[in-house]
C-alpha positions in Angstrom: 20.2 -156.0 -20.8 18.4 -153.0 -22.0 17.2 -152.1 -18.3 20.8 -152.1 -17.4 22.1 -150.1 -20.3 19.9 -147.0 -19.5 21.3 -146.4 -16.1 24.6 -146.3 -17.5 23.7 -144.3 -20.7 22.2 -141.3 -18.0 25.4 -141.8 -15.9 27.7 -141.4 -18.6 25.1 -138.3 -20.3 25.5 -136.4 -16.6 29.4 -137.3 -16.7 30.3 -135.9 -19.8 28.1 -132.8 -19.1 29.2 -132.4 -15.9 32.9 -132.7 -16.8 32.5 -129.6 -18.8 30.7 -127.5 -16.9 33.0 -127.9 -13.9 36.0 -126.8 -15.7 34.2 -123.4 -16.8 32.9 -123.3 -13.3 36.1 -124.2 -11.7 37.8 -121.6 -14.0 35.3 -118.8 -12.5 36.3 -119.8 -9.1 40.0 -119.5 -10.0 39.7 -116.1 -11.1 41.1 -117.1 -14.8 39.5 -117.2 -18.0 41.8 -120.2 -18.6 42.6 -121.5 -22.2 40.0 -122.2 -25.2 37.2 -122.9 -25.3 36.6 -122.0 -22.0 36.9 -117.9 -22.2 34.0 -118.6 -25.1 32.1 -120.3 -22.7 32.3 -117.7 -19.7 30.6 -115.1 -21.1 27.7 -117.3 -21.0 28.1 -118.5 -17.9 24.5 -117.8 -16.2 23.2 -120.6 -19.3 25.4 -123.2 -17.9 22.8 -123.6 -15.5 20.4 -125.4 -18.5 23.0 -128.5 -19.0 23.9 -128.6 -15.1 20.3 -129.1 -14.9 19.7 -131.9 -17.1 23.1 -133.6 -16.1 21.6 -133.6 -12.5 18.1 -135.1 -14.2 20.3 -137.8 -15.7 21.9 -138.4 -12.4 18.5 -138.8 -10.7 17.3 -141.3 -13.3 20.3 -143.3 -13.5 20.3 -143.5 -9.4 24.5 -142.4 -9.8 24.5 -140.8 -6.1 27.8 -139.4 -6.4 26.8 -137.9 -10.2 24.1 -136.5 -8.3 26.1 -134.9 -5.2 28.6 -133.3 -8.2 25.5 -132.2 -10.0 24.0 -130.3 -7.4 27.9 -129.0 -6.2 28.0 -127.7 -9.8 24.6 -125.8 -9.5 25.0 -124.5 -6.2 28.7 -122.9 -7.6 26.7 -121.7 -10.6 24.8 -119.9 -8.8 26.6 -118.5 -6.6 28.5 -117.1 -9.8 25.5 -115.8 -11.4 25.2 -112.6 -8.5 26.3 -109.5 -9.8 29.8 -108.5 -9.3 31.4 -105.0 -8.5 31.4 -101.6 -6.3 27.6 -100.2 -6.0 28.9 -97.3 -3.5 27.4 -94.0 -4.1 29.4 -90.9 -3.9 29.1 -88.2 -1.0 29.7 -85.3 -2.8 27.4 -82.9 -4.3 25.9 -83.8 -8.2 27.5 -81.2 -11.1 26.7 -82.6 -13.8 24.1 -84.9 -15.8 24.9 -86.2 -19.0 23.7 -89.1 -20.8 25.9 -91.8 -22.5 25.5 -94.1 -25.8 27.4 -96.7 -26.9 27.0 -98.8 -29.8 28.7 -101.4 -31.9 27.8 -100.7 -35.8 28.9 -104.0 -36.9 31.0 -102.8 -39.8 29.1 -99.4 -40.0 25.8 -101.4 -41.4 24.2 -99.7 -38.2 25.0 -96.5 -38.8 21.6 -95.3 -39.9 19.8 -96.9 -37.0 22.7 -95.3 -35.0 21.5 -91.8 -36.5 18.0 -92.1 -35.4 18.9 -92.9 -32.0 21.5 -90.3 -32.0 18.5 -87.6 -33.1 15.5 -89.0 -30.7 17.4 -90.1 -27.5 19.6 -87.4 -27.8 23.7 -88.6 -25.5 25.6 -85.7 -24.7 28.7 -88.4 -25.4 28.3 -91.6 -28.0 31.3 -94.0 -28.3 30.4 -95.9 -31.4 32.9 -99.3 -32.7 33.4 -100.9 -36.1 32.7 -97.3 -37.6 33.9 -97.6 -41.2 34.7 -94.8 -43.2 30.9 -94.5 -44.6 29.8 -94.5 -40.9 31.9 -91.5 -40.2 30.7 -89.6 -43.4 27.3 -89.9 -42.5 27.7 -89.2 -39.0 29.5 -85.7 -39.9 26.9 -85.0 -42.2 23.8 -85.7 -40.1 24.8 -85.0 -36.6 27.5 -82.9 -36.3 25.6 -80.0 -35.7 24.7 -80.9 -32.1 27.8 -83.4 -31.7 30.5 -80.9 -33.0 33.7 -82.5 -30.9 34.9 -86.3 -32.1 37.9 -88.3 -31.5 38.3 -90.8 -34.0 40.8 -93.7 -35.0 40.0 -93.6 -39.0 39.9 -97.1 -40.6 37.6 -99.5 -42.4 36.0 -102.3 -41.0 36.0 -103.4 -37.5 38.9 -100.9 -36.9 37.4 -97.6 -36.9 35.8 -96.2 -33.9 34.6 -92.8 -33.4 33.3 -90.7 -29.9 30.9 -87.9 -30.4 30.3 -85.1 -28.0 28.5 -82.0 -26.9 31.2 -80.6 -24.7 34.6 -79.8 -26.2 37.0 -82.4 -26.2 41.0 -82.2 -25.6 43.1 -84.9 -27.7 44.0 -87.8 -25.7 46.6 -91.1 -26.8 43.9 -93.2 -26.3 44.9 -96.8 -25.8 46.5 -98.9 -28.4 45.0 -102.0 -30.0 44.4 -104.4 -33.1 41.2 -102.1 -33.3 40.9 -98.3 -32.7 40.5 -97.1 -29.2 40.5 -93.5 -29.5 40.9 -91.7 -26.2 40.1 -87.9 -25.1 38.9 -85.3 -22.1 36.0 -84.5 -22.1 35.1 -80.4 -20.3 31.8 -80.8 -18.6 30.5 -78.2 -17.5 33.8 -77.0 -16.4 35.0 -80.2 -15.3 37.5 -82.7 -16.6 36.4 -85.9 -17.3 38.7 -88.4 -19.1 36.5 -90.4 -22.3 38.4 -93.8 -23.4 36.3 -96.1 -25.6 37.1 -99.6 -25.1 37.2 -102.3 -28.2 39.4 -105.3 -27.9 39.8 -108.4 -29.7 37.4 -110.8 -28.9 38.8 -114.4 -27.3 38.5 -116.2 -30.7 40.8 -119.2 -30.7 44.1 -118.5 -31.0 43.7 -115.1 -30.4 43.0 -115.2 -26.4 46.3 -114.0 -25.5 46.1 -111.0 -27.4 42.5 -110.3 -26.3 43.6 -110.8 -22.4 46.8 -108.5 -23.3 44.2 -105.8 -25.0 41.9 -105.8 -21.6 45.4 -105.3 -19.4 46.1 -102.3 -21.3 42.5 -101.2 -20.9 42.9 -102.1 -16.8 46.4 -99.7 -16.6 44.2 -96.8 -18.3 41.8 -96.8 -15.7 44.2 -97.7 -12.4 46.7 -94.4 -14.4 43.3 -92.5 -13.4 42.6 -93.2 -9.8 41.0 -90.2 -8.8 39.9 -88.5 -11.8 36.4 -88.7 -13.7 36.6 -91.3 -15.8 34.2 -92.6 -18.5 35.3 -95.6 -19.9 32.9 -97.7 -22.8 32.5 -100.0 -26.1 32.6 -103.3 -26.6 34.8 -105.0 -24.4 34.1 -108.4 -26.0 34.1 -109.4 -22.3 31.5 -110.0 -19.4 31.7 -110.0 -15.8 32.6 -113.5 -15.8 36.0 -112.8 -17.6 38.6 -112.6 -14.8 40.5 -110.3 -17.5 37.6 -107.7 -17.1 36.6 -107.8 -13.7 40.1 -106.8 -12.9 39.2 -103.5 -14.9 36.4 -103.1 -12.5 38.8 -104.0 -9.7 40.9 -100.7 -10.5 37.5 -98.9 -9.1 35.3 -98.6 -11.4 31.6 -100.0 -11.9 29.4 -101.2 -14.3 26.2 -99.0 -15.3 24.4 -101.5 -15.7 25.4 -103.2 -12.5 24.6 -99.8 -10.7 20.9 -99.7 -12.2 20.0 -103.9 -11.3 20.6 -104.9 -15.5 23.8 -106.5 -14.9 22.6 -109.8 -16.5 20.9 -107.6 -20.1 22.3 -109.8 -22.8 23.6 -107.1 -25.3 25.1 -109.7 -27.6 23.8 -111.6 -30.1 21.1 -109.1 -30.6 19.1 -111.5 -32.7 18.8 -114.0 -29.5 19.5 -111.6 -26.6 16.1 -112.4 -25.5 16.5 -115.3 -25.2 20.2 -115.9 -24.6 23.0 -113.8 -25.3 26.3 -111.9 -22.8 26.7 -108.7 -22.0 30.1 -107.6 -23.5 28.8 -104.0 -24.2 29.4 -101.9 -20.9 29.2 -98.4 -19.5 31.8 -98.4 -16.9 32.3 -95.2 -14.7 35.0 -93.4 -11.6 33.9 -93.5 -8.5 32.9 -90.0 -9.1 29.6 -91.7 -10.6 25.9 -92.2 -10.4 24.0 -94.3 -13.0 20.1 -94.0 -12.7 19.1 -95.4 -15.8 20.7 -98.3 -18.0 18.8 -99.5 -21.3 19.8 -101.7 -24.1 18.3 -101.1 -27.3 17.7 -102.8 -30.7 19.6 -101.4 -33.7 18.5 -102.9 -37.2 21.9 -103.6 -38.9 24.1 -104.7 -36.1 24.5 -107.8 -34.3 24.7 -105.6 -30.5 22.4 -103.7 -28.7 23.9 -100.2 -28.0 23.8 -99.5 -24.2 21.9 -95.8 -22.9 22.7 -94.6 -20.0 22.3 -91.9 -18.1 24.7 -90.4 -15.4 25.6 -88.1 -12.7 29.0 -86.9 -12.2 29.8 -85.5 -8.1 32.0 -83.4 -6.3 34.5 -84.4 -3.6 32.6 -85.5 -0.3 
C-alpha cells in the first residue's frame, strides 16, 4: 500500500505545483499581469524556476510521464521568459552630455542619512528620491543643497513625499498624478532640454491592482506624450519587466539602464534578501537619446531598496 501511495503523493506534489506555476507562466505569455496573486508572483518570475524544478523531480520519481512532459513545458517557457526584455539600440548622434543618475527609495525617509552619504561620495548630477517625509526633505536642504540647489518636490509625509535634486536648473513641470507624489520637471543640461519625471506607483497589493495598473498607464502616456524629446524617467515603479503594465512603458521607446549595461536581472527589492532573492522594481529608464555605461545597485542602511547609480550619456540627432 505504502509503495503505491508514494507515486501518487509525488504526482499530486508536481500537480499542484505545476498548476500554479503555469498560470503565472501562462499570464507572462499572455502579456497580462492578470488578477491576484498573480501580479505578486510576476515580479519574481526568474524564482519560479526553483518549484518547476522540484515539481519535475516529483514527476520523475512518481514515473507520471505526462507530469513530466508539463514540467519540462513549464521550464522551457520559464526560461525563455527569464531573457532580458527591451530596446538595446545605441544612438547615432554625437555625445553632449554626461550626467550621472541616483534613485533611491527612503522607506519612509529612515534612509535619508545613508541617502546623504551617497549623495556626498558618489556625487548624481540628478537624484529622484521616494517616500521622502518631511524630515527627509529638511535634512536634504540642509546638507546638500549647496551642490543640489534645483528640487521638485510633492511635500507630504510618509510614502507620499518624493523629492528630485539637481545640478542643472530645473523648469516646473505637472508631473504625473498619483496616490503617491510624482513630481515632474525639465531639466537644462548643458543647454539642452531634458524632461525629469520620477515614477512611484502603488504597488499590486491585493485589492489595489487596478489602481496600481491605472498608476503605470498614466506613467506609459508621459513617456509616449514625449516621443522625441530627452526623457529621464525613474523611482520605484513597484513593477519588473515581467509586469505586462510596465513593459508597455518600455514599449513607448524607452529602455531600461540596467538592461542597457547586462544587470537587468539585479534584485533591488527586498534589500535584506536581494542576494539571494529579490525583483527589480527600482529602474532607470531613458529616450532613445540615451546611453547607459554603468548601472550599480547599492545597499542603503534604513531602507528596504537598493538605490540604483547610473551613469549616462545624452546624444544629438544622427
Amino acid at each position: 500500500m505504502t509503495r503505491h501511495r508514494a507515486p501518487r503523493l509525488g504526482a499530486w506534489c508536481a500537480g499542484l505545483l505545476l498548476a500554479g506555476v503555469s498560470v503565472v507562466a501562462g499570464c507572462r505569455a499572455a502579456d497580462t499581469d492578470g488578477v491576484t496573486p498573480v501580479p505578486q508572483l510576476l515580479a519574481f518570475l526568474p524564482w519560479l524556476l526553483a518549484p518547476a524544478g522540484f515539481a519535475l523531480l516529483c514527476a520523475l520519481l512518481a514515473r507520471w510521464w505526462a507530469g513530466l512532459v508539463w514540467a519540462v513545458t513549464v521550464l522551457g517557457l520559464l526560461a525563455w521568459y527569464v531573457e532580458p526584455y527591451g530596446r538595446t539600440r545605441e544612438p547615432d548622434g554625437p555625445p553632449l552630455a554626461a550626467l550621472r543618475v541616483l534613485t533611491s527609495n527612503v522607506e519612509f525617509g529612515r534612509g535619508t542619512p545613508a541617502l546623504i552619504r551617497v549623495v556626498r561620495d558618489r556625487r548624481p548630477d540628478v537624484v529622484f528620491v521616494q517616500e521622502c517625509d518631511s524630515g527627509c526633505r529638511a535634512a536634504l536642504a540642509r546638507e546638500v543643497a549647496d551642490t543640489w540647489p534645483y528640487r521638485r518636490a510633492v511635500e507630504a509625509d510618509g510614502s507620499k513625499g518624493s523629492v528630485v535634486l539637481s545640478r542643472f536648473p530645473l523648469t516646473p513641470a505637472a508631473g504625473v498624478a498619483g496616490t503617491m507624489g510624482m513630481p515632474g520637471a525639465v531639466a537644462d543640461v548643458r543647454g539642452h532640454a531634458v524632461r525629469l519625471q520620477l515614477a512611484h506607483p502603488m504597488p499590486p497589493l491585493p485589492g489595489q491592482v487596478g489602481l496600481w495598473r491605472r498608476e503605470l498607464g498614466r506613467l506609459r502616456a508621459f513617456a509616449a506624450a514625449g516621443r522625441g524629446t530627452p526623457t529621464i524617467l525613474a523611482g520605484d515603479f513597484n513593477a519588473s519587466q515581467d509586469h505586462a503594465a510596465f513593459r508597455r512603458i518600455l514599449d513607448t521607446g524607452l529602455s531600461d539602464a540596467a538592461r542597457l549595461t547586462g544587470d537587468d536581472r539585479t534584485p533591488s527589492w527586498p534589500s535584506r534578501t536581494a542576494s539571494v532573492i529579490g525583483a527589480q522594481i527600482d529602474h532607470v529608464l531613458l529616450s532613445p537619446d540615451f546611453t547607459a555605461t554603468d548601472a550599480r545597485f547599492l545597499h542603503l542602511p534604513g531602507t528596504d531598496h537598493r538605490a540604483l547609480l547610473t551613469d549616462v550619456t545624452l546624444h544629438g540627432p544622427g
